[in-house]
C-alpha positions as CSV (number, residue, x, y, z in Angstrom):
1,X,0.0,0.0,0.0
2,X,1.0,3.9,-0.8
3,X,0.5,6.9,1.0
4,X,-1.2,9.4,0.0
5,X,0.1,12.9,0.4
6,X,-2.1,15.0,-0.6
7,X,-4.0,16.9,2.4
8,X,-7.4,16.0,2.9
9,X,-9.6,19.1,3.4
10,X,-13.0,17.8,3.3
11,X,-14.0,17.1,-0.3
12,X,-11.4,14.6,-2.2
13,X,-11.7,11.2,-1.2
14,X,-9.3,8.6,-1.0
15,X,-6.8,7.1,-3.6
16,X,-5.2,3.9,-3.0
17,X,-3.5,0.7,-4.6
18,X,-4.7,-2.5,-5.0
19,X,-3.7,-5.4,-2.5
20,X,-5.3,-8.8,-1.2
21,X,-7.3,-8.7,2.1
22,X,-7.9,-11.9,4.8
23,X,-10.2,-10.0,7.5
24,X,-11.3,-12.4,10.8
25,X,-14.0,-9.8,12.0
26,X,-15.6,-10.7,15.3
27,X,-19.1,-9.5,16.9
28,X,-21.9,-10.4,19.2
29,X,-23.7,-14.1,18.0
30,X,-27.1,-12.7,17.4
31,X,-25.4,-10.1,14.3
32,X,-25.4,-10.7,10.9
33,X,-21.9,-9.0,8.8
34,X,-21.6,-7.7,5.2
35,X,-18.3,-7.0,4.2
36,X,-15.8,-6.9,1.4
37,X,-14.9,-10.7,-0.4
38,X,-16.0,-14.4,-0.3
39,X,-17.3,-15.5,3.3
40,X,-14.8,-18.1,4.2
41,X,-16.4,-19.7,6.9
42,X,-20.3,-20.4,6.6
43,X,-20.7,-23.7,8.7
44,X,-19.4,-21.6,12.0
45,X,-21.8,-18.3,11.1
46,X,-24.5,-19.7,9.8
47,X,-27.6,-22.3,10.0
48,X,-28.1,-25.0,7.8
49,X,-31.4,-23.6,6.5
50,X,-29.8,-20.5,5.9
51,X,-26.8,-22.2,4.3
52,X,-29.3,-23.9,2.0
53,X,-31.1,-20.6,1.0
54,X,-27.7,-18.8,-0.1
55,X,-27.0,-21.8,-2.4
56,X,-29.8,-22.0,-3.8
57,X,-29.9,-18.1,-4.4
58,X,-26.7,-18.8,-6.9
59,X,-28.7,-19.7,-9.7
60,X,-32.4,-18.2,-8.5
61,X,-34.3,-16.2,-10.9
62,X,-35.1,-13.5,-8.4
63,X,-33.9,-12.5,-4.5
64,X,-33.9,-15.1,-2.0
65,X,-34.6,-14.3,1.5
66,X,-31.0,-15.8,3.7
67,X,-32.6,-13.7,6.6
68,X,-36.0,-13.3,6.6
69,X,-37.5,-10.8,8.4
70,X,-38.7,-12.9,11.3
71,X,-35.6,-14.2,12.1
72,X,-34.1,-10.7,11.7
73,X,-36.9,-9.6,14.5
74,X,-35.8,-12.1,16.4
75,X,-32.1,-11.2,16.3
76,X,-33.3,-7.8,17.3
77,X,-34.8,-8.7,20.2
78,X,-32.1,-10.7,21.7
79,X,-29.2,-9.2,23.2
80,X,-26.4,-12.4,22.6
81,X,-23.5,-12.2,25.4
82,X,-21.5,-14.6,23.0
83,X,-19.5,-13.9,19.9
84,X,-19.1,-15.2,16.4
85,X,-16.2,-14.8,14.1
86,X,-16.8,-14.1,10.6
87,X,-14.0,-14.6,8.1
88,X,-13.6,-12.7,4.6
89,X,-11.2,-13.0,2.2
90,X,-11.0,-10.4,-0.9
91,X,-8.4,-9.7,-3.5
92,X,-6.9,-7.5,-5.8
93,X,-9.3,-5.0,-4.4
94,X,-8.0,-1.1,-3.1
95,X,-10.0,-1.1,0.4
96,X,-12.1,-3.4,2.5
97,X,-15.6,-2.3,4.8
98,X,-17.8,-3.9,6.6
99,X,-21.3,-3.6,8.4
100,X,-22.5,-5.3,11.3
101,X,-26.5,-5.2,12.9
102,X,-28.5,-7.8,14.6
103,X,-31.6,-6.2,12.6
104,X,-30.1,-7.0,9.2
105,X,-32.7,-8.9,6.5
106,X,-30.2,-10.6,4.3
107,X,-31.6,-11.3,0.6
108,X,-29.3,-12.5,-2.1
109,X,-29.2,-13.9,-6.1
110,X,-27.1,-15.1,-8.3
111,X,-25.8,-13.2,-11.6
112,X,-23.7,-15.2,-13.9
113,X,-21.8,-13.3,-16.5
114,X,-20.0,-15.0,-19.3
115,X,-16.7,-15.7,-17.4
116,X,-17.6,-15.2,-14.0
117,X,-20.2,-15.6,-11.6
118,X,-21.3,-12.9,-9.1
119,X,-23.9,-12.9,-6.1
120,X,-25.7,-9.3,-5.6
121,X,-26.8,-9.2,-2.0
122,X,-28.6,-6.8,0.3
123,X,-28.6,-6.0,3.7
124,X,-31.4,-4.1,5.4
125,X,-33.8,-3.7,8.5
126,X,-37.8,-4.4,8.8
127,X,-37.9,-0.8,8.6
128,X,-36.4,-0.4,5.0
129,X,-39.8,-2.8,3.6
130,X,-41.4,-2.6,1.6
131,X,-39.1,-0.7,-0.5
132,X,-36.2,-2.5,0.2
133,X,-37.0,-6.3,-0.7
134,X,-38.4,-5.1,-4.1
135,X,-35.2,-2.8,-5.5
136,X,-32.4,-3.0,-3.5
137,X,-30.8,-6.5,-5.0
138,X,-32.9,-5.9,-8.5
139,X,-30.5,-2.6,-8.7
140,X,-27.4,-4.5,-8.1
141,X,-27.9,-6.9,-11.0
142,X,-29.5,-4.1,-13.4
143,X,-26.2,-2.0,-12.4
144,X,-23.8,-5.1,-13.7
145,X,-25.7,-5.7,-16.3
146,X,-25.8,-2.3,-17.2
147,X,-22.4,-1.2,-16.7
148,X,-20.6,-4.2,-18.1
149,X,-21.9,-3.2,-21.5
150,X,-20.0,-0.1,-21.8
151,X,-16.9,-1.1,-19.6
152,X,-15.9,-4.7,-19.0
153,X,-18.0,-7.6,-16.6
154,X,-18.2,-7.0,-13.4
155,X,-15.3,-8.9,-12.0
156,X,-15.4,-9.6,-8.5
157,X,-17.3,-12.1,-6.7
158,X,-20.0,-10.3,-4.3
159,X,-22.0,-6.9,-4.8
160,X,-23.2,-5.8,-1.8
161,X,-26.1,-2.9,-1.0
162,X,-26.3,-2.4,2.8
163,X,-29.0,0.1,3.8
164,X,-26.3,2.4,5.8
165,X,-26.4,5.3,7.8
166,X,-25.1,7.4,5.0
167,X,-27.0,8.8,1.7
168,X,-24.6,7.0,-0.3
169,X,-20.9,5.7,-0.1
170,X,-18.6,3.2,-1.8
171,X,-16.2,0.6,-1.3
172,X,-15.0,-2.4,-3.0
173,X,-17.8,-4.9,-3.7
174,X,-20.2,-3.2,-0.8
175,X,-22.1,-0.1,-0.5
176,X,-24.1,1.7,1.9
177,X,-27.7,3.6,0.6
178,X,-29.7,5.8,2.7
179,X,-33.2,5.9,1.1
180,X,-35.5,3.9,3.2
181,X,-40.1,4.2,3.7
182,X,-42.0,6.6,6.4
183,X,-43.3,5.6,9.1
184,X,-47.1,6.7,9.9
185,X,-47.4,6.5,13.8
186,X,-51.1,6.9,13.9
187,X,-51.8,4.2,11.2
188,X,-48.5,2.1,11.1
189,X,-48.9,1.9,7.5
190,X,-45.5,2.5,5.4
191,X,-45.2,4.3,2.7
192,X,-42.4,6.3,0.3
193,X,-42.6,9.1,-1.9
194,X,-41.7,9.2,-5.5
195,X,-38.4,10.9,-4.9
196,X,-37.2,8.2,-1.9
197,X,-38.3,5.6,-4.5
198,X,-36.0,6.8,-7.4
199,X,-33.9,7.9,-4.9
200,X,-32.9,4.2,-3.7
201,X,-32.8,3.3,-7.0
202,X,-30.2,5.7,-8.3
203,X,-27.9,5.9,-5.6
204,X,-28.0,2.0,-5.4
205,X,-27.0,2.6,-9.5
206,X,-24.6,5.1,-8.6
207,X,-22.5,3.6,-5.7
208,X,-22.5,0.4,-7.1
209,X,-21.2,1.8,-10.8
210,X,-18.2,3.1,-7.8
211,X,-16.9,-0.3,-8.3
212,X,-16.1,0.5,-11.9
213,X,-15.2,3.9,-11.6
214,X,-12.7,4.4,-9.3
215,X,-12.8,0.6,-7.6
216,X,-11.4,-1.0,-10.6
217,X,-10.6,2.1,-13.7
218,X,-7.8,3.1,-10.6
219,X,-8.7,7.1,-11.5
220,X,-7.4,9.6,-8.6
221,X,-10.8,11.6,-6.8
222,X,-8.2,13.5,-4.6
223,X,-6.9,15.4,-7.5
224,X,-9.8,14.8,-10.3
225,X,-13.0,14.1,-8.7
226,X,-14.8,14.4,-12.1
227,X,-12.9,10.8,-13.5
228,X,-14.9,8.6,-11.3
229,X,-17.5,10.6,-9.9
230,X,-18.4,12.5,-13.5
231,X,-18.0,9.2,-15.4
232,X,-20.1,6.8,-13.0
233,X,-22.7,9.5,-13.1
234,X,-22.7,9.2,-16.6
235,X,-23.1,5.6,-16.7
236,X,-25.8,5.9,-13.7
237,X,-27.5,7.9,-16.6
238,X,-27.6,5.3,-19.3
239,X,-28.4,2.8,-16.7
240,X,-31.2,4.5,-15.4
241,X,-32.9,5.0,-18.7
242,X,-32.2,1.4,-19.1
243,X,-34.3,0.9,-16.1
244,X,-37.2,2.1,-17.2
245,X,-39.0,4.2,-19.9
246,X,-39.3,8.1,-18.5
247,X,-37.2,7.5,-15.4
248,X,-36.4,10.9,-13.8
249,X,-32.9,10.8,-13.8
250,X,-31.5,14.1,-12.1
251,X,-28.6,14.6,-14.0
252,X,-27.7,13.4,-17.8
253,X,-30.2,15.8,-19.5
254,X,-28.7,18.5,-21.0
255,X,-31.2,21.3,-20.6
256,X,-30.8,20.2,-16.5
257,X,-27.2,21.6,-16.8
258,X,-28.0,25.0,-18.0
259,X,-28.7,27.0,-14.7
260,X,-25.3,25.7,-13.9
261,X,-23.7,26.6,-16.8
262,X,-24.6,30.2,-16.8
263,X,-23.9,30.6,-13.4
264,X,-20.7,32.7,-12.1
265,X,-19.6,31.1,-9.1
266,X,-18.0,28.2,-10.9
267,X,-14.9,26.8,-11.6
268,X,-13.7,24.8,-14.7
269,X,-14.5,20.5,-14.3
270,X,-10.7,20.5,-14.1
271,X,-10.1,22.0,-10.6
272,X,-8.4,20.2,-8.0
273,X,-11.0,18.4,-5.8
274,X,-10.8,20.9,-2.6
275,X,-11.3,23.8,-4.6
276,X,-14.2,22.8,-6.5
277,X,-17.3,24.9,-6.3
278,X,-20.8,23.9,-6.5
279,X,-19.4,20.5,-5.7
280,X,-22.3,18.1,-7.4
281,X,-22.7,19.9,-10.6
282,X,-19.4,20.4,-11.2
283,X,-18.1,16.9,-10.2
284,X,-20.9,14.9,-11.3
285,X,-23.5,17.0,-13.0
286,X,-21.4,18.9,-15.7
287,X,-19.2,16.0,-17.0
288,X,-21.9,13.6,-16.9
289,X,-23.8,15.7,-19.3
290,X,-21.0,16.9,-21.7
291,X,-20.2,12.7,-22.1
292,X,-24.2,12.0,-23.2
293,X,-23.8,15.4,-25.6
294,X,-20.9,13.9,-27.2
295,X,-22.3,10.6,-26.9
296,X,-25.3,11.6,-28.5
297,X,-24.7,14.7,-30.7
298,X,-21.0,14.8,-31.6
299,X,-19.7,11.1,-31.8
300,X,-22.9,9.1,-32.2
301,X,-23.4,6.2,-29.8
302,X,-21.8,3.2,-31.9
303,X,-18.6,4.9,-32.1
304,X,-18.4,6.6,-28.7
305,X,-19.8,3.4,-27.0
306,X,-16.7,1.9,-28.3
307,X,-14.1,4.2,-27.5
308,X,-15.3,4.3,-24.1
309,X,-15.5,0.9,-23.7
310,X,-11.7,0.6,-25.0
311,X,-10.9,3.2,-22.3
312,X,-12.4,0.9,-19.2
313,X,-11.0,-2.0,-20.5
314,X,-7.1,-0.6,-21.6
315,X,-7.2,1.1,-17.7
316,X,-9.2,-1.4,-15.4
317,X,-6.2,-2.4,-12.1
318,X,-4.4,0.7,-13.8
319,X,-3.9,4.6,-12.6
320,X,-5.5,6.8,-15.5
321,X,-4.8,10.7,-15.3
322,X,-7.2,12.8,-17.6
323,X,-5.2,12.8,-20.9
324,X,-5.3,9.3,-20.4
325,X,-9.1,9.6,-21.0
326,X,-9.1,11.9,-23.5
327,X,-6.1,10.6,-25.4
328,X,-8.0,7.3,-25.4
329,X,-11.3,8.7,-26.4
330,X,-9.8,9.8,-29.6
331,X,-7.7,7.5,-30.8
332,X,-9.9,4.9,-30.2
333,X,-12.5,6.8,-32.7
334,X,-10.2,8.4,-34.7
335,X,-11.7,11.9,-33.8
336,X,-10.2,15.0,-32.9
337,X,-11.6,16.4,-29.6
338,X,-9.3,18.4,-28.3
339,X,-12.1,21.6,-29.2
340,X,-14.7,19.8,-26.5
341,X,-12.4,19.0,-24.0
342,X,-10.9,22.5,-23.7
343,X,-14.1,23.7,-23.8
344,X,-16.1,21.8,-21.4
345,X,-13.4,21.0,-19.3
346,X,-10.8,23.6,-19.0
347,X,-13.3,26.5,-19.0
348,X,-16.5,27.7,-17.7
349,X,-17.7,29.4,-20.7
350,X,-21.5,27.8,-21.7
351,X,-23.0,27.2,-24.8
352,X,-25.2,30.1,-26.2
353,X,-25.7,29.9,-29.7
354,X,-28.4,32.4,-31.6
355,X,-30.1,33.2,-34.4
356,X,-29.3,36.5,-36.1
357,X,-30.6,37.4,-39.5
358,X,-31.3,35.3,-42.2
359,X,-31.5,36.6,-45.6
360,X,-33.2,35.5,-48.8
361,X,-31.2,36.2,-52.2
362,X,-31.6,34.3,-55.8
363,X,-29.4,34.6,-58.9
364,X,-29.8,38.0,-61.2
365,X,-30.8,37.0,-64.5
366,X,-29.4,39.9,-65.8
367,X,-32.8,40.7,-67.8
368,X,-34.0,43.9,-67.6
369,X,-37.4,42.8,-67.9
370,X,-37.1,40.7,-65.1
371,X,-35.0,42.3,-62.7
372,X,-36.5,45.9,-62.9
373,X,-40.1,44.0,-61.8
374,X,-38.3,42.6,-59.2
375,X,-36.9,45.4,-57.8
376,X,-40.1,47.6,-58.2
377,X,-42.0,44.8,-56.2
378,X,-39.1,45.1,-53.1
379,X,-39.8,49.2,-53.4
380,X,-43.4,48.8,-53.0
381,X,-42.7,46.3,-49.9
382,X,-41.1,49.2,-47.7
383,X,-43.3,50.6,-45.4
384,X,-44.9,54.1,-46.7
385,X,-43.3,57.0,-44.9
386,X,-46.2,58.8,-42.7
387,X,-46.3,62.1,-44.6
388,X,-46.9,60.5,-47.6
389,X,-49.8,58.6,-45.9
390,X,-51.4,61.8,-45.0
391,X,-50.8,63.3,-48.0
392,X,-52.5,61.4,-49.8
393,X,-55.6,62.9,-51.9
394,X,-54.8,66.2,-51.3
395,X,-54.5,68.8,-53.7
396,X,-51.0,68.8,-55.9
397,X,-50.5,71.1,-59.1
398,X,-50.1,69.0,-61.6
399,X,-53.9,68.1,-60.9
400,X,-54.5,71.0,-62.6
401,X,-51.4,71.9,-65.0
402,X,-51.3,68.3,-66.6
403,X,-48.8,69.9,-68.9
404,X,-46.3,69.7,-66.5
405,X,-46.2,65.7,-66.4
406,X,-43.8,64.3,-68.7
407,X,-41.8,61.0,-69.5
408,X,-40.9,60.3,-66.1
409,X,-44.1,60.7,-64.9
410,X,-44.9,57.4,-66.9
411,X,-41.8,55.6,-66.5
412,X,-40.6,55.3,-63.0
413,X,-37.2,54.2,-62.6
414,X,-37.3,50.7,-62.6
415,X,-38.4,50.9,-66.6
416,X,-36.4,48.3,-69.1
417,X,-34.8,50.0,-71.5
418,X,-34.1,48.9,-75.0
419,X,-30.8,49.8,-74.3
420,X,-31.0,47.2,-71.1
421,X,-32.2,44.7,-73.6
422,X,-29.9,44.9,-76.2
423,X,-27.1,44.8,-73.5
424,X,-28.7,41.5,-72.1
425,X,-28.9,39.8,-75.2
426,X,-25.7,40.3,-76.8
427,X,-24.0,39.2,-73.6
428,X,-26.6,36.7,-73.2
429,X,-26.0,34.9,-76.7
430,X,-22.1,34.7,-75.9
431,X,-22.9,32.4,-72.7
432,X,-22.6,29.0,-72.5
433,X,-26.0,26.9,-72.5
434,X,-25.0,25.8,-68.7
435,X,-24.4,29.2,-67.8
436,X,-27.4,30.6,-69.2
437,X,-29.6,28.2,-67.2
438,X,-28.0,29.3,-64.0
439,X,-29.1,33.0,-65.0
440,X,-32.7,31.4,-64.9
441,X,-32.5,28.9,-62.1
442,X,-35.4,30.3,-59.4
443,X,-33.5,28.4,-56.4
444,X,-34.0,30.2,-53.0
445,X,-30.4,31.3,-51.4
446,X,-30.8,31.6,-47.4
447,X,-27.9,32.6,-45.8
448,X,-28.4,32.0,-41.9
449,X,-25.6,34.5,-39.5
450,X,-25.2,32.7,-36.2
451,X,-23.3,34.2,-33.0
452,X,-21.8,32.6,-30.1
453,X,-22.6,34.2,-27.0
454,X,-21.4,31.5,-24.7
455,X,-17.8,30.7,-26.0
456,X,-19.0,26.8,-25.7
457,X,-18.6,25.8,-29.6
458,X,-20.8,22.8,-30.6
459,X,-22.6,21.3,-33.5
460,X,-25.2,23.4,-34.7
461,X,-28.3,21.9,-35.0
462,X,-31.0,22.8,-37.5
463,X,-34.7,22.4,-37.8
464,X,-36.5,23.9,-41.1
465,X,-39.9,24.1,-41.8
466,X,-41.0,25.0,-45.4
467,X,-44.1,26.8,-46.7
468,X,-45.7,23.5,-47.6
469,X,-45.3,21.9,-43.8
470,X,-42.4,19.5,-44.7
471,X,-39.4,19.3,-42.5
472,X,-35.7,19.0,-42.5
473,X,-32.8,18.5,-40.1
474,X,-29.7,19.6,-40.9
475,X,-26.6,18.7,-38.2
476,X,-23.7,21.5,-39.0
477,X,-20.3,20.4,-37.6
478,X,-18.6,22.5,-34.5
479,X,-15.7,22.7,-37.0
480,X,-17.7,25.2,-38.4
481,X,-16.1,27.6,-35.8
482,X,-12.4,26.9,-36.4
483,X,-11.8,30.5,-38.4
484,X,-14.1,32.2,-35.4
485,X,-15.3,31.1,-33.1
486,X,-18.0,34.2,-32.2
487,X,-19.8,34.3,-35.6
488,X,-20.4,32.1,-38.6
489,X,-22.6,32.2,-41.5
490,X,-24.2,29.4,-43.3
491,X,-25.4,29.1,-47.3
492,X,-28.3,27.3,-47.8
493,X,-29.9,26.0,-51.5
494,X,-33.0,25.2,-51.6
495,X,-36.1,24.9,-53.8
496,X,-38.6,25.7,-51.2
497,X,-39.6,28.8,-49.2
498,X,-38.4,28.5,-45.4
499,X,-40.7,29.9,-42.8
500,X,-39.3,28.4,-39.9
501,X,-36.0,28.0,-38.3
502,X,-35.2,26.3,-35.1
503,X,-31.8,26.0,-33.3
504,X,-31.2,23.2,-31.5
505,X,-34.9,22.3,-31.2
506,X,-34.6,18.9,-29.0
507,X,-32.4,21.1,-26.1
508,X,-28.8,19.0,-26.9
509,X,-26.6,21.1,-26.5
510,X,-27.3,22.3,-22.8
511,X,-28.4,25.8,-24.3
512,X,-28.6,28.3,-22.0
513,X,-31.0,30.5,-24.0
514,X,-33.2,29.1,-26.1
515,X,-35.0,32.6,-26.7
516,X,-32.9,33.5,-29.7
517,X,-32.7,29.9,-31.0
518,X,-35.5,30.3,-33.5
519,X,-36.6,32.4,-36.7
520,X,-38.8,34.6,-37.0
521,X,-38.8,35.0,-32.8
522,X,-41.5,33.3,-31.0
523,X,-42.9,33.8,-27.2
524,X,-41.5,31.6,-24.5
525,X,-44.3,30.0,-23.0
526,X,-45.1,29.8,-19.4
527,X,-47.2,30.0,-16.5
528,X,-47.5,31.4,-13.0
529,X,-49.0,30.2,-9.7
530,X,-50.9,31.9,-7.1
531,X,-49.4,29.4,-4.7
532,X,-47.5,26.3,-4.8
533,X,-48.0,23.2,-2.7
534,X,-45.3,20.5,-3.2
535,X,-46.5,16.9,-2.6
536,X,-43.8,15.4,-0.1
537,X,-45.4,11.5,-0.1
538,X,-48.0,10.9,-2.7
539,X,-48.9,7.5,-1.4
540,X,-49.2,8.4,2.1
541,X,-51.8,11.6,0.4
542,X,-53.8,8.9,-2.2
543,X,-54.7,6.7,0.7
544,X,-56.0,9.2,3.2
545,X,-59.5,9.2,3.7
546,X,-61.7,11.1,1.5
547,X,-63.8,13.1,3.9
548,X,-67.2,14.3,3.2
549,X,-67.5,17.7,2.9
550,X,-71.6,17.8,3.1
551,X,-71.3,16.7,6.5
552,X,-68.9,19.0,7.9
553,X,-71.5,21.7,6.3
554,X,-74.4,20.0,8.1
555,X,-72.8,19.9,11.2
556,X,-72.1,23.5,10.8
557,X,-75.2,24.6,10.3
């Protein structure tokens, strides 16, 4: 084992090396331990019926009970003056916990992967039901299952959820996760609100993913929270969504970023671990969300999927730094990335892209005929100035001196002349028959300015909507800001009239204004409140009693 030298002020947490582990922990007979390896000694810890259960969990289909939750009532209720010895043995792992409670329910179940074979087990109290029994060990296998699909399999024996005194925290092969029911004293009926639900379920996700990031991919949190804690987030994401569909992950989304983002007391994802501010959006939040954008905007998800895949896999029982990452990222796609990980990473500017003009041109024909009509047509488009407005029918001189109007007085200035004409057709007899149907082509040429008000460069991400209701979406490259990187303008041919332009429609970018993201402008819609009531347990509210309010009138009266 190292040291590690770097003061601990609070925030970073540990970085170690990896080393085997033979742990004789003993405790009072009537307590049941969860720790870190391969129980070496059942016959001296516990029954044979409880023996039987745990081997025939290996190859169950769903949890099996080891304690049930009478004999962990009756565990609770003793108070055992002898002791038990239970023995672990672990390896190639970088620390070792345990837990220890005479109220523990123990359920467990097998997971076999394709070379190995791992048993997800919880650890909880009568007062973590019904919640407990139905996600805990279900989230330990969906997490493997999950995980192993963008990293490597899970490859140590036991995955462990212990319902802890802590939110959520992670060690090798055991966690501990806070989220547990309410108690109602007057009915005794349990119930959980929406959030503690999720809750269990994502930190479950979360601290379990801690095996892969930084358990096994070696990453140092001290100095770069954001390499485990901003990559197992990510993955918590995908595995999350993967749980089921609509699941309200809190972080992953991009437009959930964007307060952040635009925010000034902030620090780039880069910053040394006790200087971070805004701790979980920064180490967790942030990074998590620029991996799905370049997941899902910028690299597609075959190609990233691999890359990152090569990354755990070249780095698991290994010590990656950050270029590591990136360096892997990119030559295992063959992409150059450097542009997103200075910008996301080494900065705190946000994305802000907008919408400035477009403008409508088409080829000059050159004929007179033609483009003298047109040009009358744009002069009668301008608004009429307002003296001319009230001037109009009043009395003028010529309405009674007609002899004062003359030629231009029937020929405005927009008239073909036969001068025009002759000058069109000789040069138009001397072109080409290709370049004389580009004098006539009727194509519509939109050029679109954008501006970045962020300093965050990234794809720019078109929706168009034509006069006769089709669509089109047109993905733009963020190489398009390599000559400059505040504004660019785009060319666009097309055949149809646009009447609608949308930036970044879907919110992929994290975007932190979205108000000059479309053409012409449109309201932001919204809603306000005379009062808000937040609902803290929605099952405990749905099954109170309806009362009836034409008796409380009755009585009243």
């Amino acid at each position: 084992m190292g040291w590690q030298n770097k003061q601990f002020l609070g925030n970073g947490e540990f970085t170690l090396e990896f080393g085997d582990y033979d742990v004789k922990i003993t405790v009072p007979a009537d307590h049941i331990v969860a720790a870190t390896g391969v129980l070496q000694n059942e016959k001296n810890v516990l029954t044979n019926q409880q023996r039987k259960r745990l081997k025939q969990a290996k190859k169950a289909k769903k949890p099996v009970l080891i304690i049930t939750p009478e004999e962990a009532l009756a565990n609770e209720k003793s108070r055992s003056t002898k002791t038990k010895t239970w023995h672990f043995k672990a390896q190639n792992v970088r620390d070792f916990a345990f837990a220890s409670s005479r109220k523990f329910i123990w359920d467990a179940q097998g997971y076999q992967q394709s070379n190995s074979h791992t048993m997800a087990m919880s650890f909880y109290p009568n007062e973590g039901n019904p919640l407990w029994e139905k996600y805990s060990t279900e989230a330990i296998i969906h997490t493997m299952e999950q995980y192993s699909k963008y990293t490597f399999e899970y490859p140590y024996p036991v995955s462990i959820s212990v319902n802890g005194p802590v939110g959520g925290m992670e060690y090798p092969m055991i966690t501990f996760n806070g989220p547990r029911p309410t108690l109602d004293k007057k009915t005794g009926k349990k119930t959980y609100s929406r959030r503690t639900k999720y809750g269990l379920v994502g930190v479950i996700i979360h601290e379990v993913g801690h095996n892969y990031f930084p358990m096994i991919v070696n990453s140092d949190e001290r100095q770069w929270t954001w390499m485990d804690e901003g990559l197992n987030t990510f993955l918590q994401f995908l595995a999350e969504q993967s749980w089921e569909e609509g699941y309200p992950s809190r972080r992953g989304h991009a437009a959930k970023i964007t307060s952040y983002m635009k925010s000034d007391n902030q620090v780039p994802i880069m910053t040394n671990s006790e200087s971070i501010l805004q701790f979980g959006n920064n180490a967790y939040g942030k990074p998590a969300t620029a991996l799905n954008i370049l997941r899902e905007t910028i690299m597609g998800r075959e190609l990233f999927d691999f890359a990152f895949k090569e990354y755990a896999q070249r780095w698991k029982f290994k010590r990656p730094t950050p270029a590591d990452f990136f360096r892997t990222m990119e030559d295992a796609s063959a992409v150059d990335l450097d542009w997103f990980w200075r910008g996301w990473f080494y900065t705190t500017d946000h994305v802000d892209l907008a919408i400035d003009n477009v403008y409508l041109y088409r080829p000059n024909s050159q004929n007179p005929d033609i483009e003298e009509a047109w040009e009358r047509a744009l002069e009668n488009e301008q608004p009429q100035f307002i003296s001319d407005l009230r001037n109009k029918g009043q009395w003028v001189r010529t309405q009674d001196k007609t002899e004062l109007l003359d030629f231009y007085n029937e020929h405005d200035e927009f008239t073909a002349t036969n001068a025009d004409r002759n000058k069109y057709n000789q040069e138009h007899q001397e072109l080409e028959p290709w370049e004389q149907e580009l004098l006539i082509n009727d194509s519509n040429f939109y050029v679109i300015d954008f501006s970045n008000h962020g300093g965050l460069v990234m794809p720019i991400l078109l929706d168009i909507t034509y006069a006769d209701s089709t669509t089109e979406h047109i993905y733009i490259p963020a190489e398009i800001w390599r000559k400059n990187s505040k504004k660019v303008s785009k060319l666009l041919i097309r055949d149809k009239e646009i009447t609608k332009i949308a930036l970044d429609a879907n919110w992929q970018t994290a975007d932190v204004n979205i108000n000059n993201n479309y053409w012409p402008a449109r309201p932001i819609k919204s809603r306000f409140d005379l009062y808000k009531e937040k609902k803290k347990d929605m099952m405990r509210d749905y099954n109170e009693e309806l009362k009836d309010i034409s008796v409380d009138k009755s009585n009243d009266e």
